[in-house]
N, C-alpha and C positions, 0 to 999 in steps of 0.2 A: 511518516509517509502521508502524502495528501494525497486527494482524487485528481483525476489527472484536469490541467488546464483545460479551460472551457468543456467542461463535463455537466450534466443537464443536471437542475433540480433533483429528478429521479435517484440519476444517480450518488448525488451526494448524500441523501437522506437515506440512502441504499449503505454507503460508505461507514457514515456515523454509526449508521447500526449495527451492522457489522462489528466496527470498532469496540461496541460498547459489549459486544455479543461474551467475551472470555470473562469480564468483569458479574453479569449479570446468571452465569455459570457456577463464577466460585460463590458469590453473593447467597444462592441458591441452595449451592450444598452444605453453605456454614449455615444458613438461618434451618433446614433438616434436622444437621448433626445436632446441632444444640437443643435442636425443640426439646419440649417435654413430653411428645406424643412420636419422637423418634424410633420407626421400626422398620424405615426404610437404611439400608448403606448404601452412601451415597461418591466416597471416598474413591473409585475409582473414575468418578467421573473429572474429577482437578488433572487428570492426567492429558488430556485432550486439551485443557486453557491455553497453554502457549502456544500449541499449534494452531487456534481459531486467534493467539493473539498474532502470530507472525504472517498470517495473513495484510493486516491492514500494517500493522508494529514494524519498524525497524527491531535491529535485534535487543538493543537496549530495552524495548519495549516488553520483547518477547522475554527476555531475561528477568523482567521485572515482574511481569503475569507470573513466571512458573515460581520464584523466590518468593511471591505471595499465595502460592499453591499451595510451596510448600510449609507456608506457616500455616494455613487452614487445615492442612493435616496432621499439623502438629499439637495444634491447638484443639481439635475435634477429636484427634486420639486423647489426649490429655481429657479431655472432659468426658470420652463415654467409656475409662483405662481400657483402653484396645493398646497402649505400649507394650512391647512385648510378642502382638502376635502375628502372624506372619503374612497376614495381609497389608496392616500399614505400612512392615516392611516390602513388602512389593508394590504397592502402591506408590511408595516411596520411590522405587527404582524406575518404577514408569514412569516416575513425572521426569528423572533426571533423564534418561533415554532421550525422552519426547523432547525435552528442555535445551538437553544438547544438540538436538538435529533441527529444531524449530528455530534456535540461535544462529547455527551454523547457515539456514536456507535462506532465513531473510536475510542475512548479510551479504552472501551470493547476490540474493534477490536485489538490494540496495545498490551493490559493486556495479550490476549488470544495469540498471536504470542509470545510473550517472554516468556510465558508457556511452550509451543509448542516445542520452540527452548529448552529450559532448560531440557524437559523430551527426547528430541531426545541425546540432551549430555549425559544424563543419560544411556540413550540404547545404545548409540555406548561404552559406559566405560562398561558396562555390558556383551555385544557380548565381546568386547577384552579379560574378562577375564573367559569367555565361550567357547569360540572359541576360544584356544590360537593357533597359527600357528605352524604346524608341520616344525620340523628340516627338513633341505635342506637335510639329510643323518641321515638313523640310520644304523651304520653299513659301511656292502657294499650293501646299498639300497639305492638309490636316491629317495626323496620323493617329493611330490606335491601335492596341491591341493587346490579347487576350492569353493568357495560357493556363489550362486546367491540370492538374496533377489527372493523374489517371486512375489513380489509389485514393479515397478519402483521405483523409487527414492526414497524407503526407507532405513533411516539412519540404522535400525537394518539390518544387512545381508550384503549382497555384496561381491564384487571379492577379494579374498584373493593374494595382489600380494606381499607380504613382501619378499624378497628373504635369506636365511642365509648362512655363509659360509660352508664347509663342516664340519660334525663332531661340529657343535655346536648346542645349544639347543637356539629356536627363546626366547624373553621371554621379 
C-alpha cells in the first residue's frame, strides 16, 4: 500500500511512520526479552503487530509481521525456557487469531481499493464524454468555462482547464 496520490508531506511522514510502527514493536520486545536486566514480560505485546502492520501492509505484509512475531516468541521463549508454559502457548494463539483476521481485513481492504480505483476510472471516461469541453471560439465568441466537483477530491467533476486553438472543436 502507498499513501494516497497527491497526499501532503504531513501525510506521508505520518504514513512511513506508521509503517514502521509493527517493526519498531517487535524490535522492542526482542531487545526486553533478551536483555540481562529482563523483568519486564513483554510477550503479549507481538500479538497486536500484524494488526498495526495491516493497517498500512497489504496482506502479505501483514502475514509477514505476524510470521516474524512468531519467531520472536519463539526465540525469546527459547532463551528465558518459558517452552512449556501456558502463556507462550496463549500468546502463541493470539498472535495466530490476530494474524488470521489482520490477513483476512487488509485483503478485503486491498479488493475494496482496486474497486474503488476501477469505478473512479470508469466516472472520470464518463464525465469526459458528458462534459465534452467547449471550443476555445464559436464564431466571433471566445468561449470558457469552468466546473467544480462539489465534493473535494472527487474524480467525477472538476476544473475544466483543456485549452483549444481558435476556430476548432475540443474533442
Amino acid at each position: 500500500m502507498r499513501p494516497a496520490p497527491g497526499a501532503s508531506g504531513r501525510s506521508q511522514t505520518l504514513f512511513a511512520i506508521t509503517r514502521c510502527l509493527p517493526f519498531v514493536v517487535l524490535a522492542a520486545v526482542l531487545s526486553i526479552e533478551l536483555s540481562p536486566a529482563h523483568t519486564l514480560y513483554t510477550g503479549s505485546l507481538l500479538s497486536p503487530a500484524p494488526a498495526l502492520a495491516a493497517v498500512t501492509m497489504g496482506p502479505f505484509g501483514s502475514a509477514g509481521v505476524a510470521l516474524l512475531a512468531a519467531a520472536i516468541c519463539g526465540i525469546t521463549a527459547a532463551h528465558n525456557d518459558a517452552w512449556g508454559s501456558e502463556v507462550v502457548y496463549a500468546n502463541l494463539l493470539a498472535l495466530v487469531v490476530v494474524a488470521v483476521a489482520s490477513v483476512a481485513t487488509s485483503a478485503v481492504r486491498v479488493r475494496r481499493d482496486r474497486e474503488l480505483a476501477h469505478i473512479r476510472r470508469i466516472a472520470e471516461v464518463s464525465q469526459n464524454v458528458v462534459l465534452r469541453p467547449l471550443p476555445a471560439r464559436m464564431g466571433v465568441v471566445n468561449t470558457a468555462s469552468v466546473y467544480m466537483a462539489a465534493e473535494r477530491g472527487a474524480q467525477i467533476g472538476g476544473t475544466c482547464t483543456r485549452r483549444c486553438p481558435p476556430a476548432t472543436e475540443c474533442g
